[in-house]
PDB file of N, CA, C and O in Angstrom:
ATOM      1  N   UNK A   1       6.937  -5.010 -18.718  1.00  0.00           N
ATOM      2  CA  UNK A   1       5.559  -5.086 -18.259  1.00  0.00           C
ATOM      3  C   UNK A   1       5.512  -5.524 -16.797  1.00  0.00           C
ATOM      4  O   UNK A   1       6.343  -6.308 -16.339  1.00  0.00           O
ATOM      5  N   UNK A   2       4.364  -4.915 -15.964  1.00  0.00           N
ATOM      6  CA  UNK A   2       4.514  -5.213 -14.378  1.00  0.00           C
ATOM      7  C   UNK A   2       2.998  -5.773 -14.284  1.00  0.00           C
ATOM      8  O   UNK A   2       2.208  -5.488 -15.183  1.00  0.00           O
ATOM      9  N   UNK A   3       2.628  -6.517 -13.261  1.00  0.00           N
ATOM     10  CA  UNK A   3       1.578  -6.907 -13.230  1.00  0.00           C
ATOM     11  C   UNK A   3       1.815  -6.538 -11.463  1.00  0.00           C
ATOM     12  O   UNK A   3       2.867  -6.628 -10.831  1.00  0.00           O
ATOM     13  N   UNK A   4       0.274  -6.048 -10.900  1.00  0.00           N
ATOM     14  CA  UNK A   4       0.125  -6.075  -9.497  1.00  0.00           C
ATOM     15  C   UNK A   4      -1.411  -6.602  -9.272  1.00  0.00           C
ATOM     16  O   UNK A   4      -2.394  -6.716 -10.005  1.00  0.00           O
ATOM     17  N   UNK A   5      -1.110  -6.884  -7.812  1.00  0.00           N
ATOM     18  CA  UNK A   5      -2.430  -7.180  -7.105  1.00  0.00           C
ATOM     19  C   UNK A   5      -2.957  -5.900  -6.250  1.00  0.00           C
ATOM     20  O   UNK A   5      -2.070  -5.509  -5.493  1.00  0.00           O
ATOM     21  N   UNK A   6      -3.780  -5.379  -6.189  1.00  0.00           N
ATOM     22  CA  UNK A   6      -3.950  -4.617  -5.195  1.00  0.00           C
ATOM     23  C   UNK A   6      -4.782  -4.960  -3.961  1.00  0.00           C
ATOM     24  O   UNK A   6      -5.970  -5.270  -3.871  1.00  0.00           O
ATOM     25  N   UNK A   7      -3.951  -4.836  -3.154  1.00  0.00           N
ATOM     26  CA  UNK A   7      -4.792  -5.496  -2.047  1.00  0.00           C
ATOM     27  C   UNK A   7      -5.776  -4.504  -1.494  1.00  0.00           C
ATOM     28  O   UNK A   7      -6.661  -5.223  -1.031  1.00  0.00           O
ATOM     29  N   UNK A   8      -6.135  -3.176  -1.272  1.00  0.00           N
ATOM     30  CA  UNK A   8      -7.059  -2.419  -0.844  1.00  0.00           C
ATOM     31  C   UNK A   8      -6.036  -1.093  -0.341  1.00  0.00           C
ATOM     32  O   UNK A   8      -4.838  -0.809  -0.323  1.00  0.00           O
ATOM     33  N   UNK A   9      -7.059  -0.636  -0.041  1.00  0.00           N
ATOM     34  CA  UNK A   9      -6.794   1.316   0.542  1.00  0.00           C
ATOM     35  C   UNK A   9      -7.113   1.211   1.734  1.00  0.00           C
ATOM     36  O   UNK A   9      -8.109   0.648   2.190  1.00  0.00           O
ATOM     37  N   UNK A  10      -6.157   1.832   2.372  1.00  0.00           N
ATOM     38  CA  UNK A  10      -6.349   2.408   4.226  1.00  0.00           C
ATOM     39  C   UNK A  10      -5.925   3.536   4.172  1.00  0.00           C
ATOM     40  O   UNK A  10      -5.411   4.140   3.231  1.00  0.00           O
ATOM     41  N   UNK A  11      -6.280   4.045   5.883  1.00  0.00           N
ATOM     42  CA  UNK A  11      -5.952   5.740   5.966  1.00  0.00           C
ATOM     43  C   UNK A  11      -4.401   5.389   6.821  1.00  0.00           C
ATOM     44  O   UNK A  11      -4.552   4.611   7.763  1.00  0.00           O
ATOM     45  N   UNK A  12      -3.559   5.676   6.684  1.00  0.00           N
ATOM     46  CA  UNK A  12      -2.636   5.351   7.352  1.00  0.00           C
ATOM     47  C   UNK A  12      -2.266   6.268   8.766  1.00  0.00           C
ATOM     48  O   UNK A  12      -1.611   7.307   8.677  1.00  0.00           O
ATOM     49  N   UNK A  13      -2.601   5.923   9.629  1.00  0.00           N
ATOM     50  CA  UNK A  13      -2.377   6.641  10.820  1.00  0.00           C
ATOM     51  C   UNK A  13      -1.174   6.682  11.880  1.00  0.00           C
ATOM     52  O   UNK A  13      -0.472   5.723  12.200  1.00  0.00           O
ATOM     53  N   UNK A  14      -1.090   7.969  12.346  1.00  0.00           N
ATOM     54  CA  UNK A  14       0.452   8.071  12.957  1.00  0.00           C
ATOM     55  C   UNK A  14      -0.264   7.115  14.479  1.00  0.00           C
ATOM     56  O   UNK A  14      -1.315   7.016  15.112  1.00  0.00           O
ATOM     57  N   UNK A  15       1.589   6.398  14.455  1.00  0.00           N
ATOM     58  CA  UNK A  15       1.283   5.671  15.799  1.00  0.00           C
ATOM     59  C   UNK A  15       0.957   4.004  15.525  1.00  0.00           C
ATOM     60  O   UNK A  15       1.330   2.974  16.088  1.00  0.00           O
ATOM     61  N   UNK A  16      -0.079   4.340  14.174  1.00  0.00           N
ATOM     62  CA  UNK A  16       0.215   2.908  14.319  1.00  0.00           C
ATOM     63  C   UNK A  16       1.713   2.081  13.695  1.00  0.00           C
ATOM     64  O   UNK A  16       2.665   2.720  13.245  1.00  0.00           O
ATOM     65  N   UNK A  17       1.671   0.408  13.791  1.00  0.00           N
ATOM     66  CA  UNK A  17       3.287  -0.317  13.346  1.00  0.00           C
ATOM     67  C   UNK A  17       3.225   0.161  11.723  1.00  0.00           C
ATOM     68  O   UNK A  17       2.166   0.558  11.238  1.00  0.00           O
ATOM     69  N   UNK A  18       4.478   0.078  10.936  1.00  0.00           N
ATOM     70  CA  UNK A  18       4.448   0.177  10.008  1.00  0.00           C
ATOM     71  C   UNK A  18       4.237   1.682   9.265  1.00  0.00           C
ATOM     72  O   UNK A  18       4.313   1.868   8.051  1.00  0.00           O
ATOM     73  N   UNK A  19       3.964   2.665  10.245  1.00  0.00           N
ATOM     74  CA  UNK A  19       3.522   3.841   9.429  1.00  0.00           C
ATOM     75  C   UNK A  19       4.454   5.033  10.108  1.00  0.00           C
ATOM     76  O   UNK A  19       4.602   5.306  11.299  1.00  0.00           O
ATOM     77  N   UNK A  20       4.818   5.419   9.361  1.00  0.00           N
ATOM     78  CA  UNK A  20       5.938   6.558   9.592  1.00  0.00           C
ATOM     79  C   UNK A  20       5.466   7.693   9.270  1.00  0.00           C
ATOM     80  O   UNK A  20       4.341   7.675   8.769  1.00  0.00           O
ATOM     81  N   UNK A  21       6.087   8.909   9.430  1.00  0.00           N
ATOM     82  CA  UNK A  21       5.578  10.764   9.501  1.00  0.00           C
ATOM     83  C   UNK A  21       5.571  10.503   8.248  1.00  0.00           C
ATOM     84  O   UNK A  21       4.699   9.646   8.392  1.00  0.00           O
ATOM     85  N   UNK A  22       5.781  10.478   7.066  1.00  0.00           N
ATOM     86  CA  UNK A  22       6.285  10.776   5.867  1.00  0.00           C
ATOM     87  C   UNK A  22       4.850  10.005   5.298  1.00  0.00           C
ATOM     88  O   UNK A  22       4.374  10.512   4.282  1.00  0.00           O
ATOM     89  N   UNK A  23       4.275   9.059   5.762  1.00  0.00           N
ATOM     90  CA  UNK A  23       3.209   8.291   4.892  1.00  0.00           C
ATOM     91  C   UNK A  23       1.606   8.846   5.940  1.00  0.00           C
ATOM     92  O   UNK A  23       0.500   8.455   5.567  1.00  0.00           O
ATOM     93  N   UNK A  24       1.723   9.575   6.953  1.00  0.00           N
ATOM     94  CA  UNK A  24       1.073   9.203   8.041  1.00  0.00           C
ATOM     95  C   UNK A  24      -0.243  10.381   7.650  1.00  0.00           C
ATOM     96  O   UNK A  24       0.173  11.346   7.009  1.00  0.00           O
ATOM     97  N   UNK A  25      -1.226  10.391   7.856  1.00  0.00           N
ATOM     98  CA  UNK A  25      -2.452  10.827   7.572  1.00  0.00           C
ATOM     99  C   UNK A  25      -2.923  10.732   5.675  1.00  0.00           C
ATOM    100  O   UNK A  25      -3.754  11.362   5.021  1.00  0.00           O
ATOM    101  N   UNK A  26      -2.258  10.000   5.420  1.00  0.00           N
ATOM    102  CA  UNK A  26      -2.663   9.741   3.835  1.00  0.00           C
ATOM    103  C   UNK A  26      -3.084   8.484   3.629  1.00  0.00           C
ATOM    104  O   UNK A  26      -2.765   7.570   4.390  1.00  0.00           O
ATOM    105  N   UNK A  27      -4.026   8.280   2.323  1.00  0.00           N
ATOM    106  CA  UNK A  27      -4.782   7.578   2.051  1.00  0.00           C
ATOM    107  C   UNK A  27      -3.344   6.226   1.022  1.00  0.00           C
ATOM    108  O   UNK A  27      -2.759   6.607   0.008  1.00  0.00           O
ATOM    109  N   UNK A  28      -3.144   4.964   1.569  1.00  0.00           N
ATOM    110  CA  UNK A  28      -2.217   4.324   0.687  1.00  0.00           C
ATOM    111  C   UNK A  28      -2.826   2.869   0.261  1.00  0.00           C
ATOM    112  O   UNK A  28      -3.619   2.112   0.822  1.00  0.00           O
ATOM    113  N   UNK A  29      -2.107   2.805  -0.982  1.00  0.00           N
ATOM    114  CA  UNK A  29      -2.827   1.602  -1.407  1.00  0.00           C
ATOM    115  C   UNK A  29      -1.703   0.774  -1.137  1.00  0.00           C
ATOM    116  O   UNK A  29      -0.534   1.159  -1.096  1.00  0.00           O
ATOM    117  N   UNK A  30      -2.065  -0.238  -0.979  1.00  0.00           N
ATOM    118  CA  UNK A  30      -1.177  -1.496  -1.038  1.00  0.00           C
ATOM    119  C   UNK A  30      -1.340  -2.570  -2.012  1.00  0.00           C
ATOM    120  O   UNK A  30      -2.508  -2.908  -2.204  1.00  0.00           O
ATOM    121  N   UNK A  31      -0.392  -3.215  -2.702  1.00  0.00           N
ATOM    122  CA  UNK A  31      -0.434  -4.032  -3.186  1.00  0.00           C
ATOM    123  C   UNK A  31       0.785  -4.798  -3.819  1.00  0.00           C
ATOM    124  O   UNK A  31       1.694  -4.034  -4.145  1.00  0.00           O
ATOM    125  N   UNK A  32       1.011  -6.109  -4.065  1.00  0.00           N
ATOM    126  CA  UNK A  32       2.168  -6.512  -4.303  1.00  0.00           C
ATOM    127  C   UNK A  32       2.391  -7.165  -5.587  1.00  0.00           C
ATOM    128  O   UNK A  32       1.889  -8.212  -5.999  1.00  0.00           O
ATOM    129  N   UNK A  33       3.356  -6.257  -6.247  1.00  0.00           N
ATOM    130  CA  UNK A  33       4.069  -6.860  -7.643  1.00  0.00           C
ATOM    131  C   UNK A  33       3.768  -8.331  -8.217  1.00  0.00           C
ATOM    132  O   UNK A  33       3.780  -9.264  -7.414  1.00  0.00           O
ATOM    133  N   UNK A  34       3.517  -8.559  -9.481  1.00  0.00           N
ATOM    134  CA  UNK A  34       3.844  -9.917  -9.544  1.00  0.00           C
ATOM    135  C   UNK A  34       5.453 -10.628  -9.393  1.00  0.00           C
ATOM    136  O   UNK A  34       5.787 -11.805  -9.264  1.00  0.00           O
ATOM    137  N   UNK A  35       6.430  -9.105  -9.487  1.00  0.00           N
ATOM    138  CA  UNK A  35       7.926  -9.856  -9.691  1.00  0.00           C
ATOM    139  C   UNK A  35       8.532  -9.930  -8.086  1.00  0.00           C
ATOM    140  O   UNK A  35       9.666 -10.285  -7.764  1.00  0.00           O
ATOM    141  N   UNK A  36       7.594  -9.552  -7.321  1.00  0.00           N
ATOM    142  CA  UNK A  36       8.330  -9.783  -5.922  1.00  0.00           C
ATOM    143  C   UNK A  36       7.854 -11.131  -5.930  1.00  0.00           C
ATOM    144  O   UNK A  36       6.712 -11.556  -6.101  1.00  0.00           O
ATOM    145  N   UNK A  37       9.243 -11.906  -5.652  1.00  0.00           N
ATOM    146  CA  UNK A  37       9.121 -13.433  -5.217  1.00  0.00           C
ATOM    147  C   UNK A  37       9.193 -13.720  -3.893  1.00  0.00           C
ATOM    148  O   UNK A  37       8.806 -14.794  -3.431  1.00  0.00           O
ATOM    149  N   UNK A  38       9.794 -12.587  -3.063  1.00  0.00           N
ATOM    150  CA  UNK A  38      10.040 -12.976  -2.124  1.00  0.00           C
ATOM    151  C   UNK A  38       8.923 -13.589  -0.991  1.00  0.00           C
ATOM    152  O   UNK A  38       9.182 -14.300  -0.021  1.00  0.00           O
ATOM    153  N   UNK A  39       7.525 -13.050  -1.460  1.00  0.00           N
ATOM    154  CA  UNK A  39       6.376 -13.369   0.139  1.00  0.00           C
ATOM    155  C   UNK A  39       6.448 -12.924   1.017  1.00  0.00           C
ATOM    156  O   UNK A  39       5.440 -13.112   1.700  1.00  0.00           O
ATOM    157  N   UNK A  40       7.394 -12.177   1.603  1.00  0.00           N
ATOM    158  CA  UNK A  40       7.229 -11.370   2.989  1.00  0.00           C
ATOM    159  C   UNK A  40       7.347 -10.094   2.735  1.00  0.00           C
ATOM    160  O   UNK A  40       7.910  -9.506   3.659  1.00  0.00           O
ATOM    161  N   UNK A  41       6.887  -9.074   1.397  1.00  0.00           N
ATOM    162  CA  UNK A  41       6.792  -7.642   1.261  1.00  0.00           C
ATOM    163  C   UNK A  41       5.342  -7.268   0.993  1.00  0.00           C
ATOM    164  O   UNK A  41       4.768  -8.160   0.367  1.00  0.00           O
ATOM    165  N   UNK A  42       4.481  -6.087   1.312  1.00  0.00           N
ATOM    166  CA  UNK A  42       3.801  -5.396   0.675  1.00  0.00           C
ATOM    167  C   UNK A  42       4.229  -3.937   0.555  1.00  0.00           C
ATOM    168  O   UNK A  42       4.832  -3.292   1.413  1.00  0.00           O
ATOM    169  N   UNK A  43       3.801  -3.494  -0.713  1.00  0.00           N
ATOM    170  CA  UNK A  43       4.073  -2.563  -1.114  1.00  0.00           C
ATOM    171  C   UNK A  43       2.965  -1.314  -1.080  1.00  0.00           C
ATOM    172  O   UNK A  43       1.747  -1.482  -1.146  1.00  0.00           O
ATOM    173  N   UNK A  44       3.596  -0.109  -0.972  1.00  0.00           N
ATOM    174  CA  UNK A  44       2.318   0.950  -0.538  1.00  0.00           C
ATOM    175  C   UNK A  44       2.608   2.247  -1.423  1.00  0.00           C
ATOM    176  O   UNK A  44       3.800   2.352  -1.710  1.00  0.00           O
ATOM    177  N   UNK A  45       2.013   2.974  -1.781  1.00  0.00           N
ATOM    178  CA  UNK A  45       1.907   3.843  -2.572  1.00  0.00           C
ATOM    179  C   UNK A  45       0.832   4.963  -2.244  1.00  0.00           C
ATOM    180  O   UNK A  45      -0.345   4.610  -2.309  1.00  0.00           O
ATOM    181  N   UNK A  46       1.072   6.085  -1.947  1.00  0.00           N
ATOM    182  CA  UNK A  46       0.522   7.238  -1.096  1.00  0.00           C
ATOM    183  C   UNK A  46      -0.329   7.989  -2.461  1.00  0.00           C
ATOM    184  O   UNK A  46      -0.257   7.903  -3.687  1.00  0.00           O
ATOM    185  N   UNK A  47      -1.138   8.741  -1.490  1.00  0.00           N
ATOM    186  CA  UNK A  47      -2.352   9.906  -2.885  1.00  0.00           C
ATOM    187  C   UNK A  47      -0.739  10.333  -3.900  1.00  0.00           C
ATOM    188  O   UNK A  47      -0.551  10.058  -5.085  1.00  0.00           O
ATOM    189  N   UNK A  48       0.325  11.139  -2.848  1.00  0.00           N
ATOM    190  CA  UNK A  48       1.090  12.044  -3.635  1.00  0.00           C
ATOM    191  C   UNK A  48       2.181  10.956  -4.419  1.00  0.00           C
ATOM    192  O   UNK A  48       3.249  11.429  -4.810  1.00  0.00           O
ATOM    193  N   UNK A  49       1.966   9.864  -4.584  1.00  0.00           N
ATOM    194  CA  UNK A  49       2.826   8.879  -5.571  1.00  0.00           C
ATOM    195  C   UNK A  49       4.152   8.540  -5.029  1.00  0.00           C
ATOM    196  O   UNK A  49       5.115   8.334  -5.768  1.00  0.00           O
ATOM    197  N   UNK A  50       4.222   8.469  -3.473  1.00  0.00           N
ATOM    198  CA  UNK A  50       5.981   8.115  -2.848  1.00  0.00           C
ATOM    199  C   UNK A  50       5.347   6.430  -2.574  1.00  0.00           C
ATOM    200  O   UNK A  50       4.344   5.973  -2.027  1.00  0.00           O
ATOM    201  N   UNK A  51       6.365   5.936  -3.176  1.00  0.00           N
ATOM    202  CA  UNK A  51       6.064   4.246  -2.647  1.00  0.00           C
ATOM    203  C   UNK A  51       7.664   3.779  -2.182  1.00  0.00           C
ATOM    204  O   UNK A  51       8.887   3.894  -2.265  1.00  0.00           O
ATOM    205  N   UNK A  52       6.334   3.093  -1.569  1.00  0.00           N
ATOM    206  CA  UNK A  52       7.563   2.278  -0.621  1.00  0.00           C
ATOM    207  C   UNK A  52       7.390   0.344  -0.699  1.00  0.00           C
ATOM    208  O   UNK A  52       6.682  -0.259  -1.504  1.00  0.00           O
ATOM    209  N   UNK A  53       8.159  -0.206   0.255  1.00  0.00           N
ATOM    210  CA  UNK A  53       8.109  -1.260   0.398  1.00  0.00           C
ATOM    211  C   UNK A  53       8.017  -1.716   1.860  1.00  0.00           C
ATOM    212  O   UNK A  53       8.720  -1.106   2.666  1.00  0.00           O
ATOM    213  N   UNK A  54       7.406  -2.498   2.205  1.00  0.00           N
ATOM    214  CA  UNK A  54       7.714  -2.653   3.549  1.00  0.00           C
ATOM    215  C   UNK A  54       7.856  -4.444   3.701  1.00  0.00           C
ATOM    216  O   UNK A  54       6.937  -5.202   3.391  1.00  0.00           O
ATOM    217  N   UNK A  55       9.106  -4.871   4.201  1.00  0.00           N
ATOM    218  CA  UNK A  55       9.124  -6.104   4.639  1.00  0.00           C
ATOM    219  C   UNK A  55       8.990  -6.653   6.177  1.00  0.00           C
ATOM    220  O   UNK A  55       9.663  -6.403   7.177  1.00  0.00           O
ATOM    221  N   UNK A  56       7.779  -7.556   5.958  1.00  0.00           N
ATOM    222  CA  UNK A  56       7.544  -7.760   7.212  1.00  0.00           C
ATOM    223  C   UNK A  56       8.484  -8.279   8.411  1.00  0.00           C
ATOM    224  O   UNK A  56       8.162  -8.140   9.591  1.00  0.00           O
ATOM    225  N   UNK A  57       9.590  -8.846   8.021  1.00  0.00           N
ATOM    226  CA  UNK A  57      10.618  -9.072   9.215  1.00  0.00           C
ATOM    227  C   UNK A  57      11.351  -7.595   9.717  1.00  0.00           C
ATOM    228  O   UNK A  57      12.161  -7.616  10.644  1.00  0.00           O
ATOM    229  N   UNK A  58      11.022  -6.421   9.075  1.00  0.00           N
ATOM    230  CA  UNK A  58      11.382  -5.215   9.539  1.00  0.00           C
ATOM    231  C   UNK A  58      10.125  -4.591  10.288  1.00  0.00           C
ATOM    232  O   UNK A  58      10.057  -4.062  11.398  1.00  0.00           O
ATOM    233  N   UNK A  59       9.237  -4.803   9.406  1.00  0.00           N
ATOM    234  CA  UNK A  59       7.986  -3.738   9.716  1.00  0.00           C
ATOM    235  C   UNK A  59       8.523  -2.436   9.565  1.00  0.00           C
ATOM    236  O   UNK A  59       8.217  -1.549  10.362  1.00  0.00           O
ATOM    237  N   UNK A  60       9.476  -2.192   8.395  1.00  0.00           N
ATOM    238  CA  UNK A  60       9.603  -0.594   8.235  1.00  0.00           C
ATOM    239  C   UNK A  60       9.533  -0.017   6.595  1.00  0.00           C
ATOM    240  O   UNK A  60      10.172  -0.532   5.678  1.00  0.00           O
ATOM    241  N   UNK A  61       8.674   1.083   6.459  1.00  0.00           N
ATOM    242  CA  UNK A  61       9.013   0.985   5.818  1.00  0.00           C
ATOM    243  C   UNK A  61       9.664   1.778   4.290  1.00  0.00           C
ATOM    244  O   UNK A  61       9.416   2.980   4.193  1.00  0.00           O
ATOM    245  N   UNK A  62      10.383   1.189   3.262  1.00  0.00           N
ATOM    246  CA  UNK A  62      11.609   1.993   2.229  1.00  0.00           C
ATOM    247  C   UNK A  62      11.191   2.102   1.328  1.00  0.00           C
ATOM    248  O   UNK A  62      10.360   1.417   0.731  1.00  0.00           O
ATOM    249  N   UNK A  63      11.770   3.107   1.045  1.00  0.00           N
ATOM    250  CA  UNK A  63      11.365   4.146  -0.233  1.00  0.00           C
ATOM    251  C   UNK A  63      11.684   2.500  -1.589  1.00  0.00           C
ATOM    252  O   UNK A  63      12.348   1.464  -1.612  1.00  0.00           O
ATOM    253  N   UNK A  64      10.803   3.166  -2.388  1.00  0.00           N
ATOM    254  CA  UNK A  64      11.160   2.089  -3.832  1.00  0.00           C
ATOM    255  C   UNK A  64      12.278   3.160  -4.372  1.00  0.00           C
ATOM    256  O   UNK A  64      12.276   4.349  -4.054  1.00  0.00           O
ATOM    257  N   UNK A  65      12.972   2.708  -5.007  1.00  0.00           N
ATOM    258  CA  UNK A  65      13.859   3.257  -5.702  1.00  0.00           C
ATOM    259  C   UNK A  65      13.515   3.300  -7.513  1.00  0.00           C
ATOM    260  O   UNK A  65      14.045   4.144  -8.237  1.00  0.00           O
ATOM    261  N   UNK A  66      12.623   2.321  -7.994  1.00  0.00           N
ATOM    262  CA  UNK A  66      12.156   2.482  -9.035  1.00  0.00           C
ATOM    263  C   UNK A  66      10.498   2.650  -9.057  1.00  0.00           C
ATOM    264  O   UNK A  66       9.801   1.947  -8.327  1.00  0.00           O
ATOM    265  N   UNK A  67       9.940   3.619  -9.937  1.00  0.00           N
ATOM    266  CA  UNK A  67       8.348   4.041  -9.303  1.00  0.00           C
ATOM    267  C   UNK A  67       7.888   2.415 -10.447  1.00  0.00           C
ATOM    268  O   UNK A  67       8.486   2.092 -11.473  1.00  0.00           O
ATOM    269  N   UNK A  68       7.292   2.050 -10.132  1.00  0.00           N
ATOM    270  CA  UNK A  68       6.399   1.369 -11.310  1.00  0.00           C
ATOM    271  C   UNK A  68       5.183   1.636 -11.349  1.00  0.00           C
ATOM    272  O   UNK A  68       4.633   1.709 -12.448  1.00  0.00           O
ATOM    273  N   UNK A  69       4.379   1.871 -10.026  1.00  0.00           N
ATOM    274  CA  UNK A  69       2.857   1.799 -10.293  1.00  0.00           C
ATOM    275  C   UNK A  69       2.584   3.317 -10.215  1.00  0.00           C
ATOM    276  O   UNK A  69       3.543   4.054  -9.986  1.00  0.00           O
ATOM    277  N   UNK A  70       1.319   3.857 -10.391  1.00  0.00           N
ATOM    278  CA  UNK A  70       0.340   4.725  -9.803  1.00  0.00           C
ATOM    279  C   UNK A  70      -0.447   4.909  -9.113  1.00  0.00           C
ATOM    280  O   UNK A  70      -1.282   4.004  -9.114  1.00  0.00           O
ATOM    281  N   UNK A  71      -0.703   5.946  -8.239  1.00  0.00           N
ATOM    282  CA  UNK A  71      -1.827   5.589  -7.170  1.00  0.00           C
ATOM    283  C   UNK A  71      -3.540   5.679  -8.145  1.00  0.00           C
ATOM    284  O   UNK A  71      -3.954   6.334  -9.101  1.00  0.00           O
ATOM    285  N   UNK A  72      -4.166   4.510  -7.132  1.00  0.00           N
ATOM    286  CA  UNK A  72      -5.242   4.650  -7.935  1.00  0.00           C
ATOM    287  C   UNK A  72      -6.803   5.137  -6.943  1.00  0.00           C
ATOM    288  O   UNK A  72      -6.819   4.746  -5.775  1.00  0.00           O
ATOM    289  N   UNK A  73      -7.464   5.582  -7.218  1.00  0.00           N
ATOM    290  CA  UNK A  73      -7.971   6.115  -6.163  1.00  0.00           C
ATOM    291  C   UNK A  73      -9.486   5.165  -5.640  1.00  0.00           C
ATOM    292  O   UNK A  73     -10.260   4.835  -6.539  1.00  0.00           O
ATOM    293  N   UNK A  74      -9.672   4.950  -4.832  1.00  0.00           N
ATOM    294  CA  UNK A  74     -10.909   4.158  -4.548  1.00  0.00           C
ATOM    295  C   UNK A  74     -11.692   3.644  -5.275  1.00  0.00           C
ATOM    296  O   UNK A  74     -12.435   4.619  -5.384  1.00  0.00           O
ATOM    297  N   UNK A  75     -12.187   2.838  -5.925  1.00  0.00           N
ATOM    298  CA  UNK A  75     -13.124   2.175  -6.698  1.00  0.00           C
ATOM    299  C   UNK A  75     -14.128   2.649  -6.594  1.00  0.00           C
ATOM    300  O   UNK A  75     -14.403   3.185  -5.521  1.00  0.00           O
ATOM    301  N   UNK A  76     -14.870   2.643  -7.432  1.00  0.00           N
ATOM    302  CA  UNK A  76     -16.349   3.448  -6.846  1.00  0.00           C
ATOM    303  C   UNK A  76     -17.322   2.171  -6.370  1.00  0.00           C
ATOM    304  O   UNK A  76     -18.206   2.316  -5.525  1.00  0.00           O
ATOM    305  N   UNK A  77     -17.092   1.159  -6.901  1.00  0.00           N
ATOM    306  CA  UNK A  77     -17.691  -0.667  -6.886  1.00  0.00           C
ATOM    307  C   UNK A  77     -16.944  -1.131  -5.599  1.00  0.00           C
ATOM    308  O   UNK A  77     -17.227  -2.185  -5.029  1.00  0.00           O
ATOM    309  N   UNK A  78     -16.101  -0.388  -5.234  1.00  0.00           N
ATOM    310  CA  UNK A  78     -15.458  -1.077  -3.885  1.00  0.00           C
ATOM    311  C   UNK A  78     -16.162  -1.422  -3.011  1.00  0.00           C
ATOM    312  O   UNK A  78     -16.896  -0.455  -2.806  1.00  0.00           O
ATOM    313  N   UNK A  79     -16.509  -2.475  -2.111  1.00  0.00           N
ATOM    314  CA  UNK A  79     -17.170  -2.876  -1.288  1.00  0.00           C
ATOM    315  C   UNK A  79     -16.618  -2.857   0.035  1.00  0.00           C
ATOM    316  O   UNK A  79     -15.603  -3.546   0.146  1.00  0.00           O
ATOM    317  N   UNK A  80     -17.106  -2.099   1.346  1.00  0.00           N
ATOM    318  CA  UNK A  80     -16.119  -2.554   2.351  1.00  0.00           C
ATOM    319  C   UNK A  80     -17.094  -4.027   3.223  1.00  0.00           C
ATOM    320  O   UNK A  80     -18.287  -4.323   3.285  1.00  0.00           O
ATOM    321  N   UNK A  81     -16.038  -4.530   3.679  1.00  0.00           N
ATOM    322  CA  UNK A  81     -15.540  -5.964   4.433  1.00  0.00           C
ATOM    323  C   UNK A  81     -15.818  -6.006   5.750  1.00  0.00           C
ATOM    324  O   UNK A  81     -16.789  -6.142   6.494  1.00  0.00           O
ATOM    325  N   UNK A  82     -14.235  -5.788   5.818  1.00  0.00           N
ATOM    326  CA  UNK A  82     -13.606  -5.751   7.363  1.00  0.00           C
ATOM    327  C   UNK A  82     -12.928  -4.137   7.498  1.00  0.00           C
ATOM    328  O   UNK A  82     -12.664  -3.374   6.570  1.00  0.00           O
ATOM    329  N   UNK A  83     -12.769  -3.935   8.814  1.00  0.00           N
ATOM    330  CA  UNK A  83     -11.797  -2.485   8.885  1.00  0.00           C
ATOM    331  C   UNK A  83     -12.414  -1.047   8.797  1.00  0.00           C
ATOM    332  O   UNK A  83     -13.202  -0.532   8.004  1.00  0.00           O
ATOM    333  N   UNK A  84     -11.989  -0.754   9.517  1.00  0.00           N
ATOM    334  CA  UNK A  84     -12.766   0.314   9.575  1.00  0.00           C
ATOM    335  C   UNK A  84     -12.119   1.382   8.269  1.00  0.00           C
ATOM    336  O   UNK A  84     -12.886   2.306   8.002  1.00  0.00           O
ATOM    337  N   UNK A  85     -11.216   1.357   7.701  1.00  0.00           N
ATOM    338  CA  UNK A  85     -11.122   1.872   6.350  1.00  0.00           C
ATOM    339  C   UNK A  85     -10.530   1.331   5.342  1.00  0.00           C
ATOM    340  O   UNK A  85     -10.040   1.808   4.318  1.00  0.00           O
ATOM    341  N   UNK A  86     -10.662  -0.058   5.870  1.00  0.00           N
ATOM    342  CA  UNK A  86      -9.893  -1.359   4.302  1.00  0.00           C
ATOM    343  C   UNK A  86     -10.897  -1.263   3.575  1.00  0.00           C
ATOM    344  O   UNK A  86     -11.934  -1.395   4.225  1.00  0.00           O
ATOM    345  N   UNK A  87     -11.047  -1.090   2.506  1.00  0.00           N
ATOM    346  CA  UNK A  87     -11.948  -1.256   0.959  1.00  0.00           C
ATOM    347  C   UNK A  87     -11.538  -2.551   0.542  1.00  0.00           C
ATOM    348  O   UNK A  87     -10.471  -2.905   1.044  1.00  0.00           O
ATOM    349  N   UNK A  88     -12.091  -3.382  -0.253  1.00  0.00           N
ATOM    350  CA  UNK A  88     -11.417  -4.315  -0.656  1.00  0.00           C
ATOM    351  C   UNK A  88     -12.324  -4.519  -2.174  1.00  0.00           C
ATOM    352  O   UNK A  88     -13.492  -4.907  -2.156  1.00  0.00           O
ATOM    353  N   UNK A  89     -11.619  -4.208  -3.401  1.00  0.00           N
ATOM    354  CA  UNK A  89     -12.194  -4.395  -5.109  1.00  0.00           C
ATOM    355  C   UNK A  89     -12.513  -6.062  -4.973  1.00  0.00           C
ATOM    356  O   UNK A  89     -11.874  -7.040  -4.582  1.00  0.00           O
ATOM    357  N   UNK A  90     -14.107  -5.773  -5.617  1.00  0.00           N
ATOM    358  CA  UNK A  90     -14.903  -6.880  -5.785  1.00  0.00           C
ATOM    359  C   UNK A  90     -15.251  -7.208  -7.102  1.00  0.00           C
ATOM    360  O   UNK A  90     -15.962  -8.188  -7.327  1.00  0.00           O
TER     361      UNK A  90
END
């Protein structure tokens, strides 16, 4: 059993840190495992289901090697915040 948090949906854009050709004009969710202990990863997961990991002392970021989650698609109750395309579930 996996438990996650999801932290919200962005559009991921080329150019900016953290976002590479392979993730870049797609919609990714982020959110982090309950079994990552470590504190310095979030994890991202694209519309077409490639996830990755990204640790922040790299800022790059790697393929998961095991899928656990699914992408989930915008909330319809989602409220936006901050950001010009962070959603954040309320």
């Amino acid at each position: 059993d996996y438990s996650y948090t999801v932290t919200g949906w962005i559009t991921a854009n080329a150019g900016e840190e953290c976002v590479t050709d392979a993730i870049a004009s797609q919609v990714v969710m982020m959110y982090v495992p309950d079994s990552d202990k470590e504190g310095d990863n979030v994890y991202v997961i694209t519309e077409t289901g490639e996830e990755y990991i990204i640790d922040f002392s790299s800022m790059v970021p790697k393929p998961v090697n095991v899928k656990t989650i699914a992408f989930i698609p915008y909330p319809s109750e989602a409220k936006t915040f901050t950001g010009k395309d962070t959603l954040y579930y309320d």
